[in-house]
N, CA and C of each residue as an Amber inpcrd file, in Angstrom:
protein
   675
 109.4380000   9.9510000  93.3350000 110.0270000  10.1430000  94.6680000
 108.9330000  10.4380000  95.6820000 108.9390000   9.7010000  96.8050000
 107.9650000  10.4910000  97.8770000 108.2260000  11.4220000  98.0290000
 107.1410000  11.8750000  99.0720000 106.6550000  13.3650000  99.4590000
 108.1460000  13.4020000 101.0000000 108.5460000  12.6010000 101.5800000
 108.7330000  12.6530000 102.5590000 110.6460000  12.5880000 102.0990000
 110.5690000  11.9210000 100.6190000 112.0620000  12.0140000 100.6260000
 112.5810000  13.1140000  99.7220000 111.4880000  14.0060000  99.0430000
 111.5860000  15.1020000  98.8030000 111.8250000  16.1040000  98.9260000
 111.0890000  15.8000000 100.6290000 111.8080000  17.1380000 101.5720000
 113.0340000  16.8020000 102.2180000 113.5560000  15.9430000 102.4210000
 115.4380000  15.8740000 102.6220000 115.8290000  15.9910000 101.3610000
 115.3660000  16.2660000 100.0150000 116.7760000  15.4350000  98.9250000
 116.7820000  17.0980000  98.1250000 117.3690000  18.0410000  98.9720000
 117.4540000  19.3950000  98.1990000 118.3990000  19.3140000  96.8380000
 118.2850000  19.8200000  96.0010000 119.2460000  20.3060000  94.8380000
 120.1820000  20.8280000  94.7280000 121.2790000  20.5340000  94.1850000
 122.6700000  21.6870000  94.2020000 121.8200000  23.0190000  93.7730000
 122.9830000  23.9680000  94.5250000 122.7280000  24.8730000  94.2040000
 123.5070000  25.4850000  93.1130000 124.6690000  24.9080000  93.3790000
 125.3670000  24.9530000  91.8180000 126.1310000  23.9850000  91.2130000
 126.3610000  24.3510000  90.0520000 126.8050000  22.8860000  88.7470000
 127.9520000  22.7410000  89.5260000 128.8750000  23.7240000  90.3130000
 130.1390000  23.4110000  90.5370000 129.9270000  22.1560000  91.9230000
 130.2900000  21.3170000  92.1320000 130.0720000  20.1170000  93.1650000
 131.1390000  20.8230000  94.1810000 132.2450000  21.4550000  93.9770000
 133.0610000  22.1570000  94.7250000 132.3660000  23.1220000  95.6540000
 131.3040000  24.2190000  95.0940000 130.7570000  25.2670000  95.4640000
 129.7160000  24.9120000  96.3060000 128.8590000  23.8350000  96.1520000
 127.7660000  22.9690000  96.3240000 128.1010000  22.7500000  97.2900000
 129.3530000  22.1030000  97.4880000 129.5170000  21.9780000  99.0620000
 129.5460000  22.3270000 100.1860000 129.4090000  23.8330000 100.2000000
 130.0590000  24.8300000 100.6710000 128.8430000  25.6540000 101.2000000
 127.7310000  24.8860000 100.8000000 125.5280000  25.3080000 100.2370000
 125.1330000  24.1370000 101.8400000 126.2110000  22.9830000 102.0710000
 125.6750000  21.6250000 102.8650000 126.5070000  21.9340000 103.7870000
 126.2780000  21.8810000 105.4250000 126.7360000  22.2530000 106.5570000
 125.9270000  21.3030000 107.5890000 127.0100000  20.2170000 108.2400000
 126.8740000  19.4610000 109.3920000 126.3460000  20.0470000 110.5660000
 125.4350000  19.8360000 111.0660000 125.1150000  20.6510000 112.5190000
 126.1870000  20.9600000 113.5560000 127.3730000  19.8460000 113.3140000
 128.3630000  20.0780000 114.5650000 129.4270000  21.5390000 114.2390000
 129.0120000  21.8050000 112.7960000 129.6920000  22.8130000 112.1840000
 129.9260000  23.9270000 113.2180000 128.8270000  24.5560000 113.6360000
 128.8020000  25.8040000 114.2380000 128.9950000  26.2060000 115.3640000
 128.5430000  24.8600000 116.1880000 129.5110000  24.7430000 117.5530000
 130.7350000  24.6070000 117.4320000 131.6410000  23.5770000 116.7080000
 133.0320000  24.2470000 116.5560000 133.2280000  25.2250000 116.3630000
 132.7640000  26.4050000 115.5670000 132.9280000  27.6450000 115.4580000
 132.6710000  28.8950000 116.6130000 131.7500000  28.4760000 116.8110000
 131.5580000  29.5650000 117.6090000 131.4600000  29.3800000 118.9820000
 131.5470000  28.1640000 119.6850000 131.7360000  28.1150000 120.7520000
 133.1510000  28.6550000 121.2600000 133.9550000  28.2310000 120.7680000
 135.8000000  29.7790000 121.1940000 135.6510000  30.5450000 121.4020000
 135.0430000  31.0150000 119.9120000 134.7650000  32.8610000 119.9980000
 134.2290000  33.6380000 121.0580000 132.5520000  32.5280000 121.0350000
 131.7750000  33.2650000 122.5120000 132.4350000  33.0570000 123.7360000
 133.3860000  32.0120000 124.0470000 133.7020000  31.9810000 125.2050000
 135.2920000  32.8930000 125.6620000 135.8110000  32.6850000 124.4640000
 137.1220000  33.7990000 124.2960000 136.4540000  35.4950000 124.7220000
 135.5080000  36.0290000 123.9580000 134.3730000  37.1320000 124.1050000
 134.2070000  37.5660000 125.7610000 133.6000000  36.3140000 125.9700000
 133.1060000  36.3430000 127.4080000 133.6080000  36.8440000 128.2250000
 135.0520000  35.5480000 128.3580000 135.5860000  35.4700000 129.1940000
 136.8310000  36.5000000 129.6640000 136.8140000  37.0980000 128.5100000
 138.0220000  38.6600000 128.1360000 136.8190000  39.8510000 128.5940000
 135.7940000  39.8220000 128.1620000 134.8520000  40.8350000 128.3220000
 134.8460000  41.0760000 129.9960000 133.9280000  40.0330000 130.3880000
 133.6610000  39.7210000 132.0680000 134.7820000  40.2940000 132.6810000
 136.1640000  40.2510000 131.9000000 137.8320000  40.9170000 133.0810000
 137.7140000  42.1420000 132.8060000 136.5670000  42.6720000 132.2960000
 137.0540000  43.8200000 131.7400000 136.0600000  45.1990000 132.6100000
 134.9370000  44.5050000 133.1210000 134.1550000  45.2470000 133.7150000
 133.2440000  44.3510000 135.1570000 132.3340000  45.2540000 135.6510000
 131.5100000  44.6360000 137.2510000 131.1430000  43.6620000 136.4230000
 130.7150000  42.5730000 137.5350000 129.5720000  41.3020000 136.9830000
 128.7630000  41.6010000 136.9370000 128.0070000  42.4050000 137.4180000
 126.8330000  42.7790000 137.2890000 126.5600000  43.6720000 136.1370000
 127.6880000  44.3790000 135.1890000 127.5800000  45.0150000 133.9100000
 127.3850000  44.3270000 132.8150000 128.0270000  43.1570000 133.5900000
 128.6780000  42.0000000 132.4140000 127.5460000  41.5360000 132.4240000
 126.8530000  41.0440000 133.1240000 125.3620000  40.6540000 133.2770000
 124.5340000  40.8200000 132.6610000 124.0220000  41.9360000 132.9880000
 123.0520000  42.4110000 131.6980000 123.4790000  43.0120000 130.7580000
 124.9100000  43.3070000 130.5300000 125.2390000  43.3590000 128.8010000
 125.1320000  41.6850000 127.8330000 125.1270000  40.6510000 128.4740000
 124.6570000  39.7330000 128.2170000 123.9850000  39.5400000 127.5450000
 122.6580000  39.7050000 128.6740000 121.3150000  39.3590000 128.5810000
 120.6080000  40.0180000 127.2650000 121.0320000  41.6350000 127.4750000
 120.5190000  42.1770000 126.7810000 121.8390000  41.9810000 124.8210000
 122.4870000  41.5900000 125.0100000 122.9330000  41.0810000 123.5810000
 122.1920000  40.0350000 122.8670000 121.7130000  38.6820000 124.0650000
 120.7950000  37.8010000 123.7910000 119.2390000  38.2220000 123.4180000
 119.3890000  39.1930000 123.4730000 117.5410000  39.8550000 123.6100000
 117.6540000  40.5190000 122.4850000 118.4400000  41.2460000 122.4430000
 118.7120000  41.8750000 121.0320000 118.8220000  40.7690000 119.2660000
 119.4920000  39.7700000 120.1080000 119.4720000  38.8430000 118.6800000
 118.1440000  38.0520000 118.7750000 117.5810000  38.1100000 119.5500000
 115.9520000  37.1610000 118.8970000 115.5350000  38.0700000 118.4170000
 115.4070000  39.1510000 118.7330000 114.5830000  40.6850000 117.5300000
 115.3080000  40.6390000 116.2470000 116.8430000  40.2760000 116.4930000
 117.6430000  40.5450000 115.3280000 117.0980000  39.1810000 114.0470000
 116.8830000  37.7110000 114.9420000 116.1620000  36.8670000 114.2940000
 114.9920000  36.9150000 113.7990000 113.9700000  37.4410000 114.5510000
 112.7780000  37.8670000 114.0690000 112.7270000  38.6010000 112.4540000
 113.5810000  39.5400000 112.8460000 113.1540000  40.5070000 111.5500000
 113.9360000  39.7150000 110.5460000 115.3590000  39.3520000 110.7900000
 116.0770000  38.6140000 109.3720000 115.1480000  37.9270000 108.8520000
 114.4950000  36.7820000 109.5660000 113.3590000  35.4690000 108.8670000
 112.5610000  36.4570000 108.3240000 111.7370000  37.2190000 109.0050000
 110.2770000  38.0830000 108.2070000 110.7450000  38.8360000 107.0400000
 111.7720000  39.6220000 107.3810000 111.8930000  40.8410000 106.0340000
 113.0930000  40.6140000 105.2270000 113.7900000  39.9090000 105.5150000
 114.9140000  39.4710000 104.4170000 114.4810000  37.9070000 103.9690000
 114.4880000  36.8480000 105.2570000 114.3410000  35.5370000 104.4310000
 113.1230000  35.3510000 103.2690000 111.9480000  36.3650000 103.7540000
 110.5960000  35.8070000 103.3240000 110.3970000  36.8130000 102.3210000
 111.3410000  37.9140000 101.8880000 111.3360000  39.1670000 100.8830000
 111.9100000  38.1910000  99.5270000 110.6940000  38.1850000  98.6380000
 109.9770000  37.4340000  97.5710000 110.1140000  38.4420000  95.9320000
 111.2820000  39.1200000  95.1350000 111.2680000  39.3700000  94.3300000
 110.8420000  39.4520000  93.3960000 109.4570000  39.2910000  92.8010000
 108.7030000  38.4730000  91.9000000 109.1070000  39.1420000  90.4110000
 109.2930000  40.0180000  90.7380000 109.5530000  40.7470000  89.1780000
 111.0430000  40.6150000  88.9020000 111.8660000  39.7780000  89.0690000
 113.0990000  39.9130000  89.3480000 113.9950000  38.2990000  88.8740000
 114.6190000  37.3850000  88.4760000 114.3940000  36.0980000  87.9990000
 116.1000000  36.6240000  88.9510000 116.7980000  37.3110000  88.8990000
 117.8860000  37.0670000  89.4250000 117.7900000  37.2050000  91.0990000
 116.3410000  37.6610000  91.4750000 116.1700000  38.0480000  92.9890000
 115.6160000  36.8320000  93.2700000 114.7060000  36.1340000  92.5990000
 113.7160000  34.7700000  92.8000000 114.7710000  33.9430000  93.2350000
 116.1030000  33.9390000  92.1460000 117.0780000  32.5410000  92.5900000
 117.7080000  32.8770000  93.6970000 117.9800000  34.2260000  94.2210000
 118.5740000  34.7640000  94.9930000 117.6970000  34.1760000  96.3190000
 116.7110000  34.5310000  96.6190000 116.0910000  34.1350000  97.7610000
 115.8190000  32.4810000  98.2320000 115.4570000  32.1710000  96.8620000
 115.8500000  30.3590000  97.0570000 116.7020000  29.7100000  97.4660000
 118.0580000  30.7050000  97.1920000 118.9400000  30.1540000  97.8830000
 119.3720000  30.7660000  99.1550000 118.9960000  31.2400000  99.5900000
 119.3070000  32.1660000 101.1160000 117.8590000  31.4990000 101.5690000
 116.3690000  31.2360000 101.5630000 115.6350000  30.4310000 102.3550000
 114.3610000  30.0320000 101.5870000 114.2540000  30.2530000 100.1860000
 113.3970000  29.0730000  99.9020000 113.8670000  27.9050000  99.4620000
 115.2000000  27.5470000  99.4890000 115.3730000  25.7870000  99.4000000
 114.7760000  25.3160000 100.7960000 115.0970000  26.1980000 101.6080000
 114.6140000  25.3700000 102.8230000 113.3770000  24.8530000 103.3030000
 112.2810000  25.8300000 102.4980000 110.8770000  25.8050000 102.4980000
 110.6650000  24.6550000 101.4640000 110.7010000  24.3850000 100.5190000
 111.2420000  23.4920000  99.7130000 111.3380000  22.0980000 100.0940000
 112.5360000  22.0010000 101.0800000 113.0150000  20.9300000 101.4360000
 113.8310000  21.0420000 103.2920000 112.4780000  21.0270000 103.5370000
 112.7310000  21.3680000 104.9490000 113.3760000  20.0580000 105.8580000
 113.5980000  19.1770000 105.6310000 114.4760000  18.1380000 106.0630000
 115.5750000  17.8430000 106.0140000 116.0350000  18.7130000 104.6100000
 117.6330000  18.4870000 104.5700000 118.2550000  18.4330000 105.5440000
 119.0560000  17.5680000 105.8580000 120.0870000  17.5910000 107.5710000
 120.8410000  18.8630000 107.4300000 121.6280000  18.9030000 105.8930000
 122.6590000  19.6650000 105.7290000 122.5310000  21.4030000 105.0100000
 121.0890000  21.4900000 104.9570000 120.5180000  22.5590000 104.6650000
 119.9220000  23.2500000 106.3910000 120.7370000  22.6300000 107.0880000
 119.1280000  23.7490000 108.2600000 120.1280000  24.7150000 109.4550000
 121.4380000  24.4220000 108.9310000 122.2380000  25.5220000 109.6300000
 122.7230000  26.0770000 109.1090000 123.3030000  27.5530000 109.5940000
 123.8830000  28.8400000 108.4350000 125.2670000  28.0720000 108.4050000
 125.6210000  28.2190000 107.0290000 126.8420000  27.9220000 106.1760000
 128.2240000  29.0490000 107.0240000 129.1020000  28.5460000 107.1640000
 130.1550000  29.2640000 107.9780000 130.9390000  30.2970000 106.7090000
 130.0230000  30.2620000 105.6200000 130.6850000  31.4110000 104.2260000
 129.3470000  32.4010000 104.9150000 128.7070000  32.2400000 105.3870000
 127.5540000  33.1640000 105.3120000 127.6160000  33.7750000 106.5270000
 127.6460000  33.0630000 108.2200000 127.5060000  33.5080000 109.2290000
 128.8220000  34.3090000 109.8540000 130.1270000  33.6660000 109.1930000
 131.4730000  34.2400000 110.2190000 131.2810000  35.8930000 109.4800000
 131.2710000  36.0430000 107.9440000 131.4660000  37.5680000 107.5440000
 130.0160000  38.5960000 108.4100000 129.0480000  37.8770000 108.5790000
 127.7130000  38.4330000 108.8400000 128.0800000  38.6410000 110.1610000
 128.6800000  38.0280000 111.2950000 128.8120000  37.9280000 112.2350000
 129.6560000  39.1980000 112.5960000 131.4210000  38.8150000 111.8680000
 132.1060000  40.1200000 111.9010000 131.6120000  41.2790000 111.8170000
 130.8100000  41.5990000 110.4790000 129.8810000  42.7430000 110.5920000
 129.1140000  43.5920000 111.4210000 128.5080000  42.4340000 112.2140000
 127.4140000  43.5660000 113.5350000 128.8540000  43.6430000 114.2000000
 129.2000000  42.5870000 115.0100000 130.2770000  43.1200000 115.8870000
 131.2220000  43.9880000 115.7590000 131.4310000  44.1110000 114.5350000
 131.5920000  46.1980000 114.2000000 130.9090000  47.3930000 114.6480000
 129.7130000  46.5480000 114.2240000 128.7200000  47.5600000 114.6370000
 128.6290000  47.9570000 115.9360000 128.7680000  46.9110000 116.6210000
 128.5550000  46.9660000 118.2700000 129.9710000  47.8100000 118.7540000
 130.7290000  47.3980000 118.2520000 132.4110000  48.0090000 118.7350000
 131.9250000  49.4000000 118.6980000 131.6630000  50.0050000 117.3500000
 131.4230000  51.5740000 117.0360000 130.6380000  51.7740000 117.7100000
 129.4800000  51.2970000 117.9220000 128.1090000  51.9890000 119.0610000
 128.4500000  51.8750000 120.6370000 128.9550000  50.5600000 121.1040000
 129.0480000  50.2560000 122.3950000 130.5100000  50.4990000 123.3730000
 131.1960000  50.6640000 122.4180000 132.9750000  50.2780000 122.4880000
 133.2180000  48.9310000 122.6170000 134.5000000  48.8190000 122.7930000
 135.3070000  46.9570000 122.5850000 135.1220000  46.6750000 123.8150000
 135.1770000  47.1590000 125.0680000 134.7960000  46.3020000 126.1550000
 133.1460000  45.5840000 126.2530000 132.4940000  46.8430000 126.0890000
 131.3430000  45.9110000 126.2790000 130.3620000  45.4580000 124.9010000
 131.1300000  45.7290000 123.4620000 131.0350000  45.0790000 122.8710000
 131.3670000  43.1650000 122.6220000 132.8270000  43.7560000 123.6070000
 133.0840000  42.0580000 123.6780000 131.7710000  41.1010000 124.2320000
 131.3470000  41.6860000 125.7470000 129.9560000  40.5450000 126.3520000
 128.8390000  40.8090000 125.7250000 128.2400000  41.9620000 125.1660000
 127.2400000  41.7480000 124.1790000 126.5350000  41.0070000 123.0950000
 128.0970000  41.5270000 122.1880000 127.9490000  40.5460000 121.1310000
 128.3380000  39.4150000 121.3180000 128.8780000  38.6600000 122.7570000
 129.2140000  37.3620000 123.3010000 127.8270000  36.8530000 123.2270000
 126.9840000  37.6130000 123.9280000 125.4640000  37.0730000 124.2870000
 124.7070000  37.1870000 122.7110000 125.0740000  37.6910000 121.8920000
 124.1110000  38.1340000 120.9910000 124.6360000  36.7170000 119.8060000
 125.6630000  36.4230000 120.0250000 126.1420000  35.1210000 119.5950000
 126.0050000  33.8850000 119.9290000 125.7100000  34.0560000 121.0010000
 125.2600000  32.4680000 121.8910000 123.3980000  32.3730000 121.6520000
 123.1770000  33.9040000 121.6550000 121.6600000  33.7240000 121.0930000
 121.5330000  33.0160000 119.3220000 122.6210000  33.3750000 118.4260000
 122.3340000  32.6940000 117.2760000 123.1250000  31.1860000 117.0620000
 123.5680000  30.7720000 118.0300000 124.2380000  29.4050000 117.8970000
 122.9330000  28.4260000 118.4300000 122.3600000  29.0640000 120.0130000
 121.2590000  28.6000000 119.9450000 120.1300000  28.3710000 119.2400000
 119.9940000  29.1820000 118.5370000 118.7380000  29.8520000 117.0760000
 119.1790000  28.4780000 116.6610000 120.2890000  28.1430000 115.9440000
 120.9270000  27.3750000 115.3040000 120.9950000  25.6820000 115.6540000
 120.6860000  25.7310000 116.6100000 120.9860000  24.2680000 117.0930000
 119.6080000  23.8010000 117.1950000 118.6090000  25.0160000 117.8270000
 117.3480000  24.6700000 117.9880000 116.4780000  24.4360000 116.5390000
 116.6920000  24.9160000 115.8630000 116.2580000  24.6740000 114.0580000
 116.0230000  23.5170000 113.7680000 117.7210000  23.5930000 113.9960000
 118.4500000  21.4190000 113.5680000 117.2100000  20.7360000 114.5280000
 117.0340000  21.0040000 115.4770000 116.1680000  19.8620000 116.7040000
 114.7610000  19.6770000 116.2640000 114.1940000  21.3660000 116.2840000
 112.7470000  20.9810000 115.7690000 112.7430000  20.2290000 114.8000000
 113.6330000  20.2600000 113.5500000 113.1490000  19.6690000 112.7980000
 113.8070000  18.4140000 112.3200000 114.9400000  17.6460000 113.4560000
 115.1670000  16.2640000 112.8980000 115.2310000  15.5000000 114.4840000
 114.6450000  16.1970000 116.0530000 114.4100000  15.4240000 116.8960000
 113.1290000  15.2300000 117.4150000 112.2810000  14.4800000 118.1310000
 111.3270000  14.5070000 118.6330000 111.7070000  15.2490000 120.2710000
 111.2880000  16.3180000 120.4290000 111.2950000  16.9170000 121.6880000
 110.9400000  16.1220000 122.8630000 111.4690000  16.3150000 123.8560000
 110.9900000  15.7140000 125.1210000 110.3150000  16.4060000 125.9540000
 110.2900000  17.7850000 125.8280000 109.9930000  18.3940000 127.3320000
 108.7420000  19.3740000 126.1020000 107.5670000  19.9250000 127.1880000
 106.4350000  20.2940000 126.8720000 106.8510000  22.1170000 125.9120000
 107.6960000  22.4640000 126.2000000 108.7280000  23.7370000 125.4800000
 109.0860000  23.0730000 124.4190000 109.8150000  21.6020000 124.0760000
 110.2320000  21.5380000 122.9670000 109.2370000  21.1450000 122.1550000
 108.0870000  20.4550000 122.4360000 106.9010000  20.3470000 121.5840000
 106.3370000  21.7610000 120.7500000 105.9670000  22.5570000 122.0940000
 105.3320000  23.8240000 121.5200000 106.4000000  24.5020000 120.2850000
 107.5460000  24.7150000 120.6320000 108.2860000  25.3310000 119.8720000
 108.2780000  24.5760000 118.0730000 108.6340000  23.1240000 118.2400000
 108.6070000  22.3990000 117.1230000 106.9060000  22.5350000 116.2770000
 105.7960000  22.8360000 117.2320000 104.2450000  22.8080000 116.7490000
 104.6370000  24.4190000 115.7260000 105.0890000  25.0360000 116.6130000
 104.7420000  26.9640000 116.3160000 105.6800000  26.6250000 114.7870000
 106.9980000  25.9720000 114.8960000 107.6650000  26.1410000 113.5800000
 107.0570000  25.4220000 112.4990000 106.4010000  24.2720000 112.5240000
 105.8940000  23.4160000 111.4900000 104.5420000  23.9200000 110.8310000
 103.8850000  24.4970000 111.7930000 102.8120000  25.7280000 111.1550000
 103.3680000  27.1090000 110.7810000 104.7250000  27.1120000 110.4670000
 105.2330000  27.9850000 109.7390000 105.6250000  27.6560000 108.2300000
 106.0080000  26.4600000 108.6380000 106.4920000  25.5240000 107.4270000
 105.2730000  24.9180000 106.5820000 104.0470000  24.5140000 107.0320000
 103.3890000  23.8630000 106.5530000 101.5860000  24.3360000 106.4940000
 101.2990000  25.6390000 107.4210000 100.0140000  26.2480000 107.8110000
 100.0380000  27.2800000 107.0270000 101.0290000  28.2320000 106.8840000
 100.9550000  29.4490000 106.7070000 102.4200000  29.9960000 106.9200000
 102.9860000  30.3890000 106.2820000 104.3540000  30.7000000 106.1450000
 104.5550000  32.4810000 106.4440000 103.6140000  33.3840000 105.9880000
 103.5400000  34.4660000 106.4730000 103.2530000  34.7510000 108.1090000
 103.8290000  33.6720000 108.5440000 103.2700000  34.0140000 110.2810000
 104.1640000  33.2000000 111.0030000 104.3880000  33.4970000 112.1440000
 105.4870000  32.5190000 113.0650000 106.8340000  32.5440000 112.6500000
 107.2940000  33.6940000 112.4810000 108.6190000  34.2900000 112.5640000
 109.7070000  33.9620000 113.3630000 109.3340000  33.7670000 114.6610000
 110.0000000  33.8280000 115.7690000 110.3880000  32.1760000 115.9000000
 111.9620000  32.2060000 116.0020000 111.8800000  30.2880000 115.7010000
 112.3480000  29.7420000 117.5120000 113.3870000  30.5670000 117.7020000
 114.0280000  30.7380000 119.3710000 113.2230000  31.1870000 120.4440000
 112.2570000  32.3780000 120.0350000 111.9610000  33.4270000 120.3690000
 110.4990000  33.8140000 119.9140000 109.3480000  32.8990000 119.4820000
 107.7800000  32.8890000 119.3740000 107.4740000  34.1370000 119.8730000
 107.6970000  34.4820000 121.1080000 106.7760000  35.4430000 121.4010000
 107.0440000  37.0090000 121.0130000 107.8380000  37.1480000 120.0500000
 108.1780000  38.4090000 119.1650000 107.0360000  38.1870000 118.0080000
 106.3240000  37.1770000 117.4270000 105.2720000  36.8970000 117.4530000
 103.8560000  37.8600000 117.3600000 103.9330000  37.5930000 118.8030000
 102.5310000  38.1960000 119.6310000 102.9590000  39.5590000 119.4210000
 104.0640000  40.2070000 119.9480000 104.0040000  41.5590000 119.7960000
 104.2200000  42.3130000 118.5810000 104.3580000  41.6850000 117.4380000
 104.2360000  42.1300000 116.0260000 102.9730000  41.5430000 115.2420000
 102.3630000  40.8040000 115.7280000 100.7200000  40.3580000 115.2380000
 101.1200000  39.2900000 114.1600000 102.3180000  38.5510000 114.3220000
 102.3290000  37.6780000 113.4050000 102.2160000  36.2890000 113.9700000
 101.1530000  35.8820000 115.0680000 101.3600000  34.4990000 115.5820000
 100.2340000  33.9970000 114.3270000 101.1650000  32.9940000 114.2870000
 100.0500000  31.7080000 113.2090000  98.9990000  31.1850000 114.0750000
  97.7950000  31.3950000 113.4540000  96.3920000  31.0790000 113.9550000
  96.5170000  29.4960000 114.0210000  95.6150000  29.0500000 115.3360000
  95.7360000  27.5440000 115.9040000  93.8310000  27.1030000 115.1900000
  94.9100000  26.4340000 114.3620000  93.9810000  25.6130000 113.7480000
  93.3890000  24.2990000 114.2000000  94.2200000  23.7500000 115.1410000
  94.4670000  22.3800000 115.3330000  95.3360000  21.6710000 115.1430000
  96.1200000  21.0010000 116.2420000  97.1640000  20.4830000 116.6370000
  97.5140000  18.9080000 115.7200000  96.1670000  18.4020000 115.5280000
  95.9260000  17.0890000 115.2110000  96.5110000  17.5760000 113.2430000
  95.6270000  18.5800000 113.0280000  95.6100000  18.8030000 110.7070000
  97.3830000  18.9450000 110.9880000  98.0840000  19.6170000 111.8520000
  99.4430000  19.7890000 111.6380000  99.9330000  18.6380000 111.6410000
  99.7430000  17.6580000 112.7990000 100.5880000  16.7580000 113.1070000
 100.2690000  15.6730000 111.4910000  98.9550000  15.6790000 111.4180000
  98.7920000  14.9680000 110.2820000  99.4740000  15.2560000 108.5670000
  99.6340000  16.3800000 108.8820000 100.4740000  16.7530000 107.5920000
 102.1410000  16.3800000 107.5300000 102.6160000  16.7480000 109.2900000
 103.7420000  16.3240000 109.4120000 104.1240000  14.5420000 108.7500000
 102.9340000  14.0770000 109.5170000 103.0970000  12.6620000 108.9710000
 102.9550000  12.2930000 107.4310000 102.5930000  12.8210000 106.7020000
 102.1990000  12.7640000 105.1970000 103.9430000  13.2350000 104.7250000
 104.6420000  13.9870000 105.4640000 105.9400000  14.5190000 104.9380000
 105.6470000  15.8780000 104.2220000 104.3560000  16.7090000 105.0460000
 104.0250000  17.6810000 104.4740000 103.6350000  17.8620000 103.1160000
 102.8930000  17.3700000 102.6290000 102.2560000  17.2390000 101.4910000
 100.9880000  18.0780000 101.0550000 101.2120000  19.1630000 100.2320000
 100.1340000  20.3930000  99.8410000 100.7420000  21.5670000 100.7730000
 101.6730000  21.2030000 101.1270000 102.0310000  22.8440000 102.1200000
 102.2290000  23.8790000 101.6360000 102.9830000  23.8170000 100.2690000
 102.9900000  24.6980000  99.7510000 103.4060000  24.4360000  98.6920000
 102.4470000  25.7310000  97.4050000 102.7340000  25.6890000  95.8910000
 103.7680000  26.3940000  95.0560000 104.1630000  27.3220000  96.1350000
 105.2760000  27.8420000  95.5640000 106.6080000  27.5840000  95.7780000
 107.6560000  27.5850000  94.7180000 108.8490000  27.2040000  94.5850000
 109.3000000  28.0630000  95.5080000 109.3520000  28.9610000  96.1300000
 110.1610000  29.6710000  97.0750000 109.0470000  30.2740000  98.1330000
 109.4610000  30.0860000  98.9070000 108.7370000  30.8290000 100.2470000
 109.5490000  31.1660000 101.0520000
């Protein structure tokens, strides 16, 4: 098999073809999902208080979930069990298939078994800390920050960007994928990055792009990253 059809052709994750399915998620998946919610959220929230509260409870829900992204990728996705054979499979399947097989179409958005309970969860959290009014526009914003997370993933890695933002962003992720995997955390949100000392060192624009073209080939030796 090539190198290039290797990285789309991921593995069940389980014998059951039923369960397996359930592992593969269409990109249009999550915008059906969560576009209601955030706008149901919103739009109940916003009646509920000033615009200008509503405003930067927003903003700051959206600001809160690129930190909230940051750390999930660094300290949960990239937390590596080694002594552990039931933690190893565990992490492979929560994000080293993806390292693995970073092309899968149907591997590069969160599974709606994984994101709606995860989702419910903080927005508990937020209810108890913030209350239900301005939990509603918070976690509205803090949701539209991970649908975006989400859509932008799918792009870097199955569109060619047009605008000089979508280049950089797609460069910073593929030298995550393919330079150095302990660095470049930040997939929405790079410059959480800089202020945690984890930007991936610029090696050269040209060894990346050239690896991209190979289908990433030597990126990496380990079965899970």
């Amino acid at each position: 098999m090539a190198r290039s059809d290797d990285l789309k052709a991921s593995p069940p994750m389980f014998e059951s073809p039923l369960l397996d399915r359930f592992t593969r998620v269409h990109p249009s998946v999550p915008p059906i999902i969560f576009v209601p919610i955030i706008l149901l959220m919103l739009v109940t929230g916003f009646g509920r208080m000033s615009t200008l509260q509503a405003v930067l409870l927003l903003a700051a829900g959206y600001v809160f979930w690129t930190l909230f992204e940051y750390w999930l990728h660094r300290v949960v996705f990239h937390f590596e069990p080694y002594n552990s054979a039931v933690g190893m499979r565990l992490h492979w399947m929560i994000h080293g298939v993806h390292h693995d097989h970073p092309n899968d179409p149907l591997r590069l958005v969160m599974p709606p078994s994984v994101s709606l309970p995860l989702g419910a969860l903080v927005l508990s959290v937020f209810w108890l800390l913030l209350g239900y009014d301005a939990a509603l526009v918070f976690g509205g914003g803090f949701l539209a920050g991970y649908l975006a997370y989400d859509m932008l993933h799918y792009h870097v890695h199955h569109h060619k960007p047009r605008t000089a933002l979508g280049h950089k962003l797609r460069e910073l992720h593929m030298r995550h994928h393919f330079q150095d995997d302990e660095t470049g955390f930040g997939i929405s949100a790079p410059y959480w990055d800089n202020v945690f000392g984890t930007s991936t060192a610029q090696t050269g624009n040209r060894a990346v792009a050239q690896q991209q073209q190979r289908g990433g080939a030597g990126s990496h030796d380990r079965a899970a990253t």
